[in-house]
KEKE-3310 file (N, C-alpha, C; in steps of 0.2 Angstrom, whole numbers, plus 5000, padded with zeros to 4 digits):
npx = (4414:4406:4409:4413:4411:4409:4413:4427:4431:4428:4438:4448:4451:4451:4464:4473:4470:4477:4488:4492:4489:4480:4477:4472:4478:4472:4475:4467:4467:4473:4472:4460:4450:4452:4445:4435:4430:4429:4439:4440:4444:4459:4472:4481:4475:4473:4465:4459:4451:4452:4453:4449:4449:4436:4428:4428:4431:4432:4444:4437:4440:4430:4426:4426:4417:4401:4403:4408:4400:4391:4393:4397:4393:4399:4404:4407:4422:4423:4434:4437:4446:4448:4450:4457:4464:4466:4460:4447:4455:4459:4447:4442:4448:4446:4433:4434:4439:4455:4461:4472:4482:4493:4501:4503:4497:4503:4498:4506:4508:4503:4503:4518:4516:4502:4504:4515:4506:4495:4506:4511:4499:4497:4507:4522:4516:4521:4526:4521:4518:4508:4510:4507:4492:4480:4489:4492:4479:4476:4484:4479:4465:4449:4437:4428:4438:4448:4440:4440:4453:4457:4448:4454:4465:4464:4462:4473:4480:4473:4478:4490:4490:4484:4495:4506:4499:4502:4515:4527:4542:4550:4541:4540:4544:4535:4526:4520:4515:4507:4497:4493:4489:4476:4471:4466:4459:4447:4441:4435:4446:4458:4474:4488:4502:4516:4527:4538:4553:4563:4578:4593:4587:4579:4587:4585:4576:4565:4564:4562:4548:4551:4557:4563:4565:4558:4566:4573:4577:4576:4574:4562:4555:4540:4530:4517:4502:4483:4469:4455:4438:4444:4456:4473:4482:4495:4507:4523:4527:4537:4542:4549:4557:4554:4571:4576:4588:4604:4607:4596:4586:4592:4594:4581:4574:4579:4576:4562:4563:4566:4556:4546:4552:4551:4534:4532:4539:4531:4520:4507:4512:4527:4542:4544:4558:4561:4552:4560:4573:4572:4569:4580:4590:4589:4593:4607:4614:4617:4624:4619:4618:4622:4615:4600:4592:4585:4570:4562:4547:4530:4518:4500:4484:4475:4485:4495:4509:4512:4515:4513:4532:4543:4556:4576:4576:4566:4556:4542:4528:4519:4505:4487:4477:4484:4492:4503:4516:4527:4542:4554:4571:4584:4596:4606:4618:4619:4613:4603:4585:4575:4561:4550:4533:4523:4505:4499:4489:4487:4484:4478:4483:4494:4500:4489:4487:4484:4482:4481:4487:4501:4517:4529:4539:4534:4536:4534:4530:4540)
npy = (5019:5006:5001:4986:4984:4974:4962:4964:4969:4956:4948:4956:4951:4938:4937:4944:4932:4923:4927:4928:4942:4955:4967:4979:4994:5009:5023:5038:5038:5030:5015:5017:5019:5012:5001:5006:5014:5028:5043:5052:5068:5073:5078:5083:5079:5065:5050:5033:5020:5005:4989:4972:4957:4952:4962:4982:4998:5015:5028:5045:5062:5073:5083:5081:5070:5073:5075:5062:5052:5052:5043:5031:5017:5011:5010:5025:5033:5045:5061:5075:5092:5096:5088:5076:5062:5052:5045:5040:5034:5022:5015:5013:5003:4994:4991:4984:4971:4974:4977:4970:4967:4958:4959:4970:4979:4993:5004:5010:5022:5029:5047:5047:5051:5047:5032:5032:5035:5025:5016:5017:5014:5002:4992:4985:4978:4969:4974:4980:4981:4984:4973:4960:4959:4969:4975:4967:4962:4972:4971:4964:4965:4968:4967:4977:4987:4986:4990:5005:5008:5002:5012:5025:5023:5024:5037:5043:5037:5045:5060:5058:5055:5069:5075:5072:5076:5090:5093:5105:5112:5123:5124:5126:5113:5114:5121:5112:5104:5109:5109:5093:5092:5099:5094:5080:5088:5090:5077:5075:5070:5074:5081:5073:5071:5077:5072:5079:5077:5083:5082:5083:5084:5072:5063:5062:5054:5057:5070:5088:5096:5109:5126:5122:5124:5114:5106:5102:5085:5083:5070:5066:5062:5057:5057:5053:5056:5055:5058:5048:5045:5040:5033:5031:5035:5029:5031:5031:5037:5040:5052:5059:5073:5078:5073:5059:5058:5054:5036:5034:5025:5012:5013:5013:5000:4992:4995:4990:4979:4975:4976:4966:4956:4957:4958:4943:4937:4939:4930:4923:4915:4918:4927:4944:4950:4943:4947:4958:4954:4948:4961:4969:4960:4961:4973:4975:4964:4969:4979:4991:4991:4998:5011:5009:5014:5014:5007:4989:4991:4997:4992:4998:5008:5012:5020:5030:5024:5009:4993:4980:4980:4980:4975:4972:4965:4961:4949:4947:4937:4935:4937:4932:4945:4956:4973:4981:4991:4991:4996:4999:5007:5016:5028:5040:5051:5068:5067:5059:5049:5034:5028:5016:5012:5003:4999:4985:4971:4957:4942:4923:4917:4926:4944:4957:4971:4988:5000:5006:5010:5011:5007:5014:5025:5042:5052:5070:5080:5094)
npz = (5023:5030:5049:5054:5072:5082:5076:5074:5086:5091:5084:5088:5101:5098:5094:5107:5115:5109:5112:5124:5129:5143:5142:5130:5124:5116:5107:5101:5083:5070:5074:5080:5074:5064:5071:5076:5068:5069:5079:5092:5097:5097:5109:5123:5133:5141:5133:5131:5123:5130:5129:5136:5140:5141:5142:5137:5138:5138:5142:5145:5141:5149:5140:5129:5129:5127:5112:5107:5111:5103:5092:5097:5108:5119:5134:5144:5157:5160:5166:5171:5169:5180:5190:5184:5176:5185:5194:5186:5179:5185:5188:5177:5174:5183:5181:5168:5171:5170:5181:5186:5177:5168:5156:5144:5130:5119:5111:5099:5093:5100:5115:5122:5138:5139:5139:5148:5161:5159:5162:5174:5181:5181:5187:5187:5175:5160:5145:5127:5109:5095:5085:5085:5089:5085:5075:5067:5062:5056:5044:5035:5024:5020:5011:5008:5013:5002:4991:4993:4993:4981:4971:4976:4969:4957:4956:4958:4946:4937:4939:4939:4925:4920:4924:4918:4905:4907:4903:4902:4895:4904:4914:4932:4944:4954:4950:4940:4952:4958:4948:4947:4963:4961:4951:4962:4972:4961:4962:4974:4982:4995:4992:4997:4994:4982:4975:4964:4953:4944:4934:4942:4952:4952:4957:4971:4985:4992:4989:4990:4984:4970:4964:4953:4935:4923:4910:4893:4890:4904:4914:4922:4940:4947:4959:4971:4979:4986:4996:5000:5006:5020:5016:5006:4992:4982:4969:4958:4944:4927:4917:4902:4897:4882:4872:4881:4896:4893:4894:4900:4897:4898:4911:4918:4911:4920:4930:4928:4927:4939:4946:4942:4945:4958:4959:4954:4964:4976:4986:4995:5009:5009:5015:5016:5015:5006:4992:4993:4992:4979:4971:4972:4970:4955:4953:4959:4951:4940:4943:4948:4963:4975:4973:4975:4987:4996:5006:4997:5000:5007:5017:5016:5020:5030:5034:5025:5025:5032:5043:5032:5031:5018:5016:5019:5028:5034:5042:5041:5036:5021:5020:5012:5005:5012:5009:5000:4993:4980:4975:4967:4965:4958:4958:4952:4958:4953:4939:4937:4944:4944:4948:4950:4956:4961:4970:4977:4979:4990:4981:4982:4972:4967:4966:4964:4955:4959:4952:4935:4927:4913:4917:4907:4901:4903:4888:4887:4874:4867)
capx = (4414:4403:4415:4409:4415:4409:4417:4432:4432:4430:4447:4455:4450:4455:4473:4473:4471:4483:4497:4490:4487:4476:4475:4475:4477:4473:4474:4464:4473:4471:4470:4455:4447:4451:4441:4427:4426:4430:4440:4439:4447:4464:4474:4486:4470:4473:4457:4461:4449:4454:4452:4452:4448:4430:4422:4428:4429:4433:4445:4435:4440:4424:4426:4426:4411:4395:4404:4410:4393:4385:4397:4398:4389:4404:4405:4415:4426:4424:4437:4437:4451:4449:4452:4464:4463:4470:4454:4446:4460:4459:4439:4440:4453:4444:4427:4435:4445:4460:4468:4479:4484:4502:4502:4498:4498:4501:4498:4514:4507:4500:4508:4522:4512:4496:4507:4517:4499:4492:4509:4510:4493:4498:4514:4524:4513:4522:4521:4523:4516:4502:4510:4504:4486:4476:4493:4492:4475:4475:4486:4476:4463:4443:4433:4428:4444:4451:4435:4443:4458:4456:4445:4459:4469:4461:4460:4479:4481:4471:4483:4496:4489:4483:4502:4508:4498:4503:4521:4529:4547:4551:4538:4542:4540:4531:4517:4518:4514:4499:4490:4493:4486:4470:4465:4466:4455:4443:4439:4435:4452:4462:4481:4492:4509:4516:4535:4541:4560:4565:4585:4596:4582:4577:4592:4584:4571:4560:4567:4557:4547:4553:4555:4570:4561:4560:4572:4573:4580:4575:4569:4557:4551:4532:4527:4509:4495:4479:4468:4447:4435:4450:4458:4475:4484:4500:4511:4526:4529:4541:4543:4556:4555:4558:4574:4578:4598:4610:4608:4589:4583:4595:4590:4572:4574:4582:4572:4555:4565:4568:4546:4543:4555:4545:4530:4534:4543:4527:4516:4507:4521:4534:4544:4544:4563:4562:4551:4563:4580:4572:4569:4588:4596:4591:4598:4614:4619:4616:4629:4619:4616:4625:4611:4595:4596:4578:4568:4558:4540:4528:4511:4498:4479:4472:4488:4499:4514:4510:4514:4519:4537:4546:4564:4579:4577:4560:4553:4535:4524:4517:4497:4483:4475:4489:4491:4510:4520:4534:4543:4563:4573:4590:4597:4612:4618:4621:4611:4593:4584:4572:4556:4542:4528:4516:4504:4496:4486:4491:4478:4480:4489:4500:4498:4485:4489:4479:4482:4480:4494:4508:4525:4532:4543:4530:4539:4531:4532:4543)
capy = (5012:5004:4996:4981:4985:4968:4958:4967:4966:4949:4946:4957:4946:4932:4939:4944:4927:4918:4930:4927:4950:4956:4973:4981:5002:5012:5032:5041:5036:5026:5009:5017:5020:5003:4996:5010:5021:5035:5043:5057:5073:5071:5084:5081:5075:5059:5047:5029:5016:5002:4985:4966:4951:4951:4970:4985:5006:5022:5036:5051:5070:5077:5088:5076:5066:5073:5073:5057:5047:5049:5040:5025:5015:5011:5013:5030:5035:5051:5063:5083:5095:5101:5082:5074:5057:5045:5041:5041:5027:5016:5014:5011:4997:4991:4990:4980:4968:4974:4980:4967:4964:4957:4960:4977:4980:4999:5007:5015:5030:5035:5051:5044:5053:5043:5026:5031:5035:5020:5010:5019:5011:4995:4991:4975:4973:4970:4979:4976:4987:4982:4969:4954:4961:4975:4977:4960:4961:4977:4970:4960:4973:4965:4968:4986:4990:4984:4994:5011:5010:5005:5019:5030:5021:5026:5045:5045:5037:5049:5062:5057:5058:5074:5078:5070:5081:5095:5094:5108:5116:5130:5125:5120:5106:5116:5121:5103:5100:5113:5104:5087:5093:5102:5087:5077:5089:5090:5072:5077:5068:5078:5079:5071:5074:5077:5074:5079:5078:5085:5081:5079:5082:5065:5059:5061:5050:5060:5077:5093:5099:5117:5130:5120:5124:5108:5109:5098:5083:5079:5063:5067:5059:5060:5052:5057:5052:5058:5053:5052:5040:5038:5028:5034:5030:5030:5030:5034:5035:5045:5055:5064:5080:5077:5066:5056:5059:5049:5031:5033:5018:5004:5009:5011:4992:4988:4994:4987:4971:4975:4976:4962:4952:4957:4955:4937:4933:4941:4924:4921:4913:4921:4932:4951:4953:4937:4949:4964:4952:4950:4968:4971:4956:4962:4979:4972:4960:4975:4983:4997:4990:5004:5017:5007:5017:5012:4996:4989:4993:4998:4992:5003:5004:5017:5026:5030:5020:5006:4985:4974:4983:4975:4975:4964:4960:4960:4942:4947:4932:4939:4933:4935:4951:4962:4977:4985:4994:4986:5002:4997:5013:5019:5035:5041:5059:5074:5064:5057:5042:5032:5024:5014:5011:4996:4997:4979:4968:4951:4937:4916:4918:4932:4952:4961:4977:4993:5004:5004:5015:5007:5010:5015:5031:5045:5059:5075:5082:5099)
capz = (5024:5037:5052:5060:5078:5086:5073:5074:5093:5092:5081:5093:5107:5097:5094:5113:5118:5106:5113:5132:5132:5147:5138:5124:5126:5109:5107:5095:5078:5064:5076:5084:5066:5061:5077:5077:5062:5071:5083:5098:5096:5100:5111:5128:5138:5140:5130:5128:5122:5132:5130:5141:5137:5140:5142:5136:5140:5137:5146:5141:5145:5149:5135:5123:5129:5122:5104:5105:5113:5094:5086:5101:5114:5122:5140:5148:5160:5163:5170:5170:5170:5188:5193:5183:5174:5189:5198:5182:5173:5190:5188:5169:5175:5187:5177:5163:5175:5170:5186:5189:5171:5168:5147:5141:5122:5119:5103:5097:5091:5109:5116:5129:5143:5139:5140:5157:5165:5161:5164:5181:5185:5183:5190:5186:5171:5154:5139:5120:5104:5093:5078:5085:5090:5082:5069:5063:5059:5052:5037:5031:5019:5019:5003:5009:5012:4996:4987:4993:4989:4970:4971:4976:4965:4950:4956:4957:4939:4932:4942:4933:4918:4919:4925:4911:4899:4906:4906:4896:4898:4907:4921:4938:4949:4960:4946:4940:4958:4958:4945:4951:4968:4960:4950:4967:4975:4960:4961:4980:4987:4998:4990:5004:4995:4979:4972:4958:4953:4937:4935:4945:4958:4954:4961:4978:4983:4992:4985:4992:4976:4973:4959:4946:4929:4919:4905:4890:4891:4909:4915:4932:4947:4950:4964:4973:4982:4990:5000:4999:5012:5023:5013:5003:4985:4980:4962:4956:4937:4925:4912:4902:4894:4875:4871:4888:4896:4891:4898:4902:4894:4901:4918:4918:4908:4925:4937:4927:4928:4948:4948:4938:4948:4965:4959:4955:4974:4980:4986:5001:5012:5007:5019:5015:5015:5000:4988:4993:4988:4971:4966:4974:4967:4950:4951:4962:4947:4933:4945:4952:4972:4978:4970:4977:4995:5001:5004:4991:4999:5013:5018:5016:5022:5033:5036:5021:5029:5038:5041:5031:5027:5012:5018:5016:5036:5036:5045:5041:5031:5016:5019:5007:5008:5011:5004:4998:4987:4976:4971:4967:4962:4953:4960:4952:4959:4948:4932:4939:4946:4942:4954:4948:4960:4960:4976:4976:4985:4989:4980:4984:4969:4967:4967:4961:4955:4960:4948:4927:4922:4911:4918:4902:4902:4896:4884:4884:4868:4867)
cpx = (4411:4408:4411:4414:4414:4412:4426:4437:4435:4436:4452:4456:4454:4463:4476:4473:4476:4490:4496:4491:4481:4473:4476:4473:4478:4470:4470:4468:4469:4471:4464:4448:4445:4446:4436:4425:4428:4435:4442:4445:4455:4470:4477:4480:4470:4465:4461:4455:4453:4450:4452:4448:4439:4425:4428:4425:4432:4436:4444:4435:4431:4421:4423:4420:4406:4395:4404:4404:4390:4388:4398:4393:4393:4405:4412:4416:4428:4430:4438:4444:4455:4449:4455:4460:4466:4465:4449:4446:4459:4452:4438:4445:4448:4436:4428:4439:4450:4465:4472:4483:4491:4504:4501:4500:4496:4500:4502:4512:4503:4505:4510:4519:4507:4498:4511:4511:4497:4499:4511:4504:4493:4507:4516:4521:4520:4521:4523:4517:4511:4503:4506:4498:4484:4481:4491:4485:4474:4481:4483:4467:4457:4442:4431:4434:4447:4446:4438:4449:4459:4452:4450:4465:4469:4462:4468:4481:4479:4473:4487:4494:4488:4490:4507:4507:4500:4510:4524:4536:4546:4546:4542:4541:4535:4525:4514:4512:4506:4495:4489:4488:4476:4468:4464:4460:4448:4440:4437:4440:4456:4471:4484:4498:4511:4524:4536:4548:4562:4575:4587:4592:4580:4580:4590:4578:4566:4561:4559:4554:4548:4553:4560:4564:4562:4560:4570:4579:4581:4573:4565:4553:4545:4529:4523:4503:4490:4475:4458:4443:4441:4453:4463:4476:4490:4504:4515:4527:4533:4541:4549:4553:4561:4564:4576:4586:4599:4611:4600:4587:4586:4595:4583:4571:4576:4578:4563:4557:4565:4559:4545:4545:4550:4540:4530:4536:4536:4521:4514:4512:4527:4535:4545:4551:4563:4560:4558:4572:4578:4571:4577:4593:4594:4595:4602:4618:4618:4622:4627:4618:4616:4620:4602:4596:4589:4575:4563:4550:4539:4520:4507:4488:4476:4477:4492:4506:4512:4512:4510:4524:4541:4552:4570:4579:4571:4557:4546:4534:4521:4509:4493:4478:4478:4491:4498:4511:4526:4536:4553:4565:4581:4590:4605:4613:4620:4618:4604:4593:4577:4566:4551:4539:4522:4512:4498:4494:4486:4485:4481:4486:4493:4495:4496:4487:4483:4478:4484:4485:4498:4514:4531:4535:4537:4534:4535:4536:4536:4542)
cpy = (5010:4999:4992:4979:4976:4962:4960:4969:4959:4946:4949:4951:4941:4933:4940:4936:4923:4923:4933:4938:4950:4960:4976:4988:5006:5022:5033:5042:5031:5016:5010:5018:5013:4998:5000:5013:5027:5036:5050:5061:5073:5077:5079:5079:5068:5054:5042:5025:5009:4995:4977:4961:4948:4958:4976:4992:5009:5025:5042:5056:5071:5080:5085:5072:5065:5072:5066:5052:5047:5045:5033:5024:5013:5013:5018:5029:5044:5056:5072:5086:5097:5095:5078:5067:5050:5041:5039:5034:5022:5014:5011:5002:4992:4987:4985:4972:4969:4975:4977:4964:4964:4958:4964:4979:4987:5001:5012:5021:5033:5040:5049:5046:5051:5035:5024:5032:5029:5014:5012:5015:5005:4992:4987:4972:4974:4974:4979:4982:4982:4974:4963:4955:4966:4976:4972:4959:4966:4974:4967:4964:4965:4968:4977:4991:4990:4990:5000:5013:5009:5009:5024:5028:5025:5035:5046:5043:5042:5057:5064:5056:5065:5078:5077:5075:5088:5098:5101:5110:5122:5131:5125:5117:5110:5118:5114:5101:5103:5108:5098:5088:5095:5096:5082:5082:5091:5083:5072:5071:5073:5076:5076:5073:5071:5078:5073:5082:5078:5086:5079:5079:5075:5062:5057:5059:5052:5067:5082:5096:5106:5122:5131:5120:5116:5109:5101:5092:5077:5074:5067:5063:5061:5053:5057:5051:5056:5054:5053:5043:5038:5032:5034:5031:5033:5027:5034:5032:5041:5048:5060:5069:5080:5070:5065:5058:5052:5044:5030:5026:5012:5004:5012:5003:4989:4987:4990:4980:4972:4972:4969:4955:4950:4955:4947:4935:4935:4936:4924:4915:4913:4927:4937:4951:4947:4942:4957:4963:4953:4954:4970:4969:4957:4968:4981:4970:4966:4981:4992:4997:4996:5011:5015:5008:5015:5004:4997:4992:4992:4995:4998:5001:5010:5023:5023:5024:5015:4997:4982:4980:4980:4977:4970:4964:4960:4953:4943:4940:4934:4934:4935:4939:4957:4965:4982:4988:4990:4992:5004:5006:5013:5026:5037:5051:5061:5070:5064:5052:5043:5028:5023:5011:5008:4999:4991:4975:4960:4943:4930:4916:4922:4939:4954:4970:4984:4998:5001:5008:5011:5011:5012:5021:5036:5049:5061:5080:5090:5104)
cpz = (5031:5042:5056:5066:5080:5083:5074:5083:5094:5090:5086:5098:5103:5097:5101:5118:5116:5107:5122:5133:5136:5143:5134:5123:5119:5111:5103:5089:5073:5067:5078:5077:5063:5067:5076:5073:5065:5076:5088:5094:5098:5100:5118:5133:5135:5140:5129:5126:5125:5133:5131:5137:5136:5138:5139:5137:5138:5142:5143:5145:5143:5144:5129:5123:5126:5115:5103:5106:5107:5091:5092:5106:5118:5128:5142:5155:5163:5166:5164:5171:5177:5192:5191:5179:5179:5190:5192:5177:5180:5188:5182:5171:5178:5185:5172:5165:5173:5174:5188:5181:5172:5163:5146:5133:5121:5110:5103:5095:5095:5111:5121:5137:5144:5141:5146:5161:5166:5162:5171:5183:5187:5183:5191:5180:5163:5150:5131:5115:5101:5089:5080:5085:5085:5074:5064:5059:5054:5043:5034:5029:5019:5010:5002:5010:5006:4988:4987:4992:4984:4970:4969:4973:4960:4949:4955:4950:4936:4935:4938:4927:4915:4921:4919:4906:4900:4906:4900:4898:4902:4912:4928:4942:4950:4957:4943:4946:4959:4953:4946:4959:4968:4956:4955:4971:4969:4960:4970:4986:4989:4997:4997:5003:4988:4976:4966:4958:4948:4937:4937:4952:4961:4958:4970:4980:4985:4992:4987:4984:4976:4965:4954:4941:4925:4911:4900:4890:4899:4911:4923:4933:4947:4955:4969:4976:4984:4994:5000:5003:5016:5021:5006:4994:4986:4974:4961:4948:4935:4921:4911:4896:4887:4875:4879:4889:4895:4895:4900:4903:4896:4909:4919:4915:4915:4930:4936:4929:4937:4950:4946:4942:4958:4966:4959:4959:4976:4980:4992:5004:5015:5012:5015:5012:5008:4993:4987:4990:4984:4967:4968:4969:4957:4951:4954:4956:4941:4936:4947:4959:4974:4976:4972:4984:4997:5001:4998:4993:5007:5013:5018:5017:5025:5031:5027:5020:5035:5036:5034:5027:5022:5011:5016:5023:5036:5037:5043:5035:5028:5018:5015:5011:5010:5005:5006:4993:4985:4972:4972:4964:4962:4956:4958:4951:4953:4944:4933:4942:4942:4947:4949:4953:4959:4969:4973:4982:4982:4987:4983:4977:4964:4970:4963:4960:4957:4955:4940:4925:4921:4916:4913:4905:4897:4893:4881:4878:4870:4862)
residu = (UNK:UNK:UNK:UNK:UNK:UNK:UNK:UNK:UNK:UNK:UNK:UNK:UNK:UNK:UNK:UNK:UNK:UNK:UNK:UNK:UNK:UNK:UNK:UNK:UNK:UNK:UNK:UNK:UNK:UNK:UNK:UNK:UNK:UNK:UNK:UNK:UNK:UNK:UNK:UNK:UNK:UNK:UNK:UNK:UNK:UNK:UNK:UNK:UNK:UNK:UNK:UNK:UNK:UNK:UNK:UNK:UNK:UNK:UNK:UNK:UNK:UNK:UNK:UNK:UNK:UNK:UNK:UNK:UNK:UNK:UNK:UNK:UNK:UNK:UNK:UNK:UNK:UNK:UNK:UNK:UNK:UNK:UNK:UNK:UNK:UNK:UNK:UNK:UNK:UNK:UNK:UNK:UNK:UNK:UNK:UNK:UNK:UNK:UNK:UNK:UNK:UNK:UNK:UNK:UNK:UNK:UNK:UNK:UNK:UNK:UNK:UNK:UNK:UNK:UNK:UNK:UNK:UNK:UNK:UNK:UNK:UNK:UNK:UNK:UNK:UNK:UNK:UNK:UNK:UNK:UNK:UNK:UNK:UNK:UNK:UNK:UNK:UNK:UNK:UNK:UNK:UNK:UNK:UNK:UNK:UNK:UNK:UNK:UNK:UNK:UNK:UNK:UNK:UNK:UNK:UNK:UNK:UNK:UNK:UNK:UNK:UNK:UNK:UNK:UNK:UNK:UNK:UNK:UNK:UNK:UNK:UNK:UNK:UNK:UNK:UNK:UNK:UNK:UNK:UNK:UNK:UNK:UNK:UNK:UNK:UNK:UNK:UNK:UNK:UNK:UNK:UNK:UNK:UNK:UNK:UNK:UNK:UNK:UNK:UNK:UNK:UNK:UNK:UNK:UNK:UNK:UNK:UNK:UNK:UNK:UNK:UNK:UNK:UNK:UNK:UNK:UNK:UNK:UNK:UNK:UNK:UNK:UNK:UNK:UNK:UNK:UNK:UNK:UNK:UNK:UNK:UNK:UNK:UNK:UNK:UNK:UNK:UNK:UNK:UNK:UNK:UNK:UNK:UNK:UNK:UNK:UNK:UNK:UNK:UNK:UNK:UNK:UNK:UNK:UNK:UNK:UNK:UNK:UNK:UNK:UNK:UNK:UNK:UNK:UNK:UNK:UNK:UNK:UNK:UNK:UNK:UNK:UNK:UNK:UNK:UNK:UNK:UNK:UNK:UNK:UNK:UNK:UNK:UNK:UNK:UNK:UNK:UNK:UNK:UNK:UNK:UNK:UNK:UNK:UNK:UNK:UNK:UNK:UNK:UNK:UNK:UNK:UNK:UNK:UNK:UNK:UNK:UNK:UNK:UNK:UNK:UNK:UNK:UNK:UNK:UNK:UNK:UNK:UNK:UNK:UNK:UNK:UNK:UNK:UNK:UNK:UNK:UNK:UNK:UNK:UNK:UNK:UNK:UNK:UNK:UNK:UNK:UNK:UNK:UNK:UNK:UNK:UNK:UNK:UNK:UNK:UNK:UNK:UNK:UNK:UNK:UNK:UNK:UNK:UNK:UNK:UNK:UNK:UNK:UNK:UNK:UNK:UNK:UNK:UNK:UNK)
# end
């Protein structure tokens, strides 16, 4: 996907002034990605990208320089090993007007040592995380972003399908998990992570996949993603091995009601924690609350895990363009659970789904 840095500047800037930030300090990470298409190698030399209200630079190890200058025009900073990064980070400050900044917006997934150097620099200034700046924009998914992840949509349905077909007794997860991973790397997506829970495994929501054979009668968890053009996918769907256990079907009927319910709350508007009542408040009144142990949904985009989180305290405003999961779940120990997973993107008028897979219960035959 081609990034249009100076467009994407420019929003920063706008977000930068409408929340009065001097600076806004990003590491080599999936914000420096989202602003540049790319980013520096990343190791305990401190690199920031660092950005003011008019100009922006780079603090660049040496080391890293020549690689990095094909991929930007960006002005460096230079600083070598056998000098350190102090004189280095004041020049870069000093060059952007940021040395007397009083606001600094750091990106939380900097390592703590990159953050007290530059908050050492400036002394007295404030300091705050991305949401309002660089985060805020990042939830809201353009046209190319939204292209790559129905892409990687589609490669995780047919995942799961091909998981589906090969479900037989006496396997286990962990070969389930092999060939779910190998059709993820024949479509040239790189697996990112692969749960399956056969029985009472189900019962746990992100259950280590390991070597329970899948026995008749089980119901199991497959929940998967990979990842291909920097951009992931994510689905969970189920299936039961032959006849379903005892109760199956009236909660899977619960929990599609729980999705069906979400997707409905989910409106531009609407607070996060509002769509995250309405997958709860069905499978509260059905009398399983107490077995729904996670939120309903995360944002997702670059990183696997990312804003807008869909919580019951969540204050976030659902806007169009945002891109989540709605994936309610039933977890009942020693028997099984149950997770269905939508990841959808948020239109003017509701949520677009990403994925073509029914959410039926598949049963492989025995």
């Amino acid at each position: 996907m081609t990034i249009d840095t100076a467009k994407r500047l420019a929003a920063l800037r706008e977000r930068m002034r409408a929340t009065d930030t001097d600076l806004v300090a990003i590491a080599p990470g999936s914000h420096m990605d989202w602003l540049l298409g790319f980013h520096p190698h990343p190791d305990e030399r401190p690199c920031l990208l660092l950005v003011a209200r008019e100009k922006e630079t780079f603090l660049m190890p040496v080391l890293n320089a020549e690689g990095t200058r094909e991929c930007t025009d960006i002005g460096f900073h230079n600083w070598a090993d056998a000098d350190g990064p102090d004189a280095a980070l004041t020049a870069a400050l000093a060059d952007i007007g940021a040395a007397q900044a009083k606001k600094v917006v750091l990106d939380e997934t900097m390592r703590a040592d990159f953050a007290l150097l530059l908050l050492g620099a400036l002394p007295g200034a404030q300091h705050a995380f991305t949401a309002d700046t660089i985060g805020a924009l990042r939830m809201r998914k353009d046209a190319g972003e939204y292209a790559k992840l129905k892409m990687n949509a589609g490669i995780a349905d047919r995942a799961m399908q091909k998981a589906f077909a090969s479900i037989r007794v006496g396997m286990s997860e962990r070969e389930l998990a092999e060939i779910i991973r190998g059709h993820f790397s024949s479509e040239g997506a790189a697996p990112a992570f692969w749960i399956v829970g056969a029985g009472q495994n189900g019962a746990f929501p992100h259950h280590q996949t390991g070597e329970r054979k899948l026995a008749e009668g089980d119901a199991v968890v497959v929940d998967i993603g990979g990842r291909k053009s920097g951009f992931p996918s994510d689905i969970t769907r189920m299936a039961v091995v032959g006849r379903p256990p005892e109760g199956y079907g009236q909660i899977h009927t619960i929990v599609e009601r729980a999705v069906q319910a979400a997707l409905k709350a989910a409106r531009p508007g609407v607070k996060a924690r509002d769509v995250d009542a309405a997958a709860r408040g069905v499978i509260a009144d059905a009398g399983y609350g107490e077995f729904f142990v996670h939120r309903t949904g995360h944002g997702m985009g670059i990183d696997g895990h990312e804003p807008p989180y869909v919580t019951a305290t969540s204050e976030t405003v659902l806007e169009e363009g945002m891109v989540f999961s709605i994936e309610p779940g039933i977890y009942l120990p020693g028997r099984f659970g149950i997770r269905l997973e939508e990841i959808v993107i948020l239109r003017e008028d509701g949520p677009e789904i990403l994925s073509e897979l029914p959410r039926e219960v598949h049963v492989a035959q025995v």
